[in-house]
C-alpha angles and dihedrals in degrees: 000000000000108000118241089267102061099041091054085051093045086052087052100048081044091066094042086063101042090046084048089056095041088064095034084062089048097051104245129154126269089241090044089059090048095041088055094040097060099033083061091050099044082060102045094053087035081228147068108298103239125262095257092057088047089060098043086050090053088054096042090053097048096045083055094043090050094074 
């Protein structure tokens, strides 16, 4: 069973990738989805997301972005 941690991560990591794909249908850039990711996460932690999420959000977005 995932502890409360990582399923709060994993929901997390979820809605990075469903908000990457909503701007790679509608044909935004790769930056602009970036850009919009972390502008959103930045407001929902009131904070700079940590390193580690940054990169996550940079992996997230290229394996979308792949397609």
């Amino acid at each position: 069973m995932a502890t409360k941690s990582s399923a709060f991560q994993k929901m997390h990591l979820d809605e990075i990738e469903q908000r990457a794909w909503i701007f790679y249908n509608l044909k935004r850039s790769k930056e602009y989805a970036r850009k919009r990711i972390m502008e959103n996460l930045r407001w929902e932690f009131e904070s700079s997301p940590s390193p580690l999420l940054e990169k996550r959000v940079d992996e997230i977005i290229n394996h979308v972005y792949k397609k």
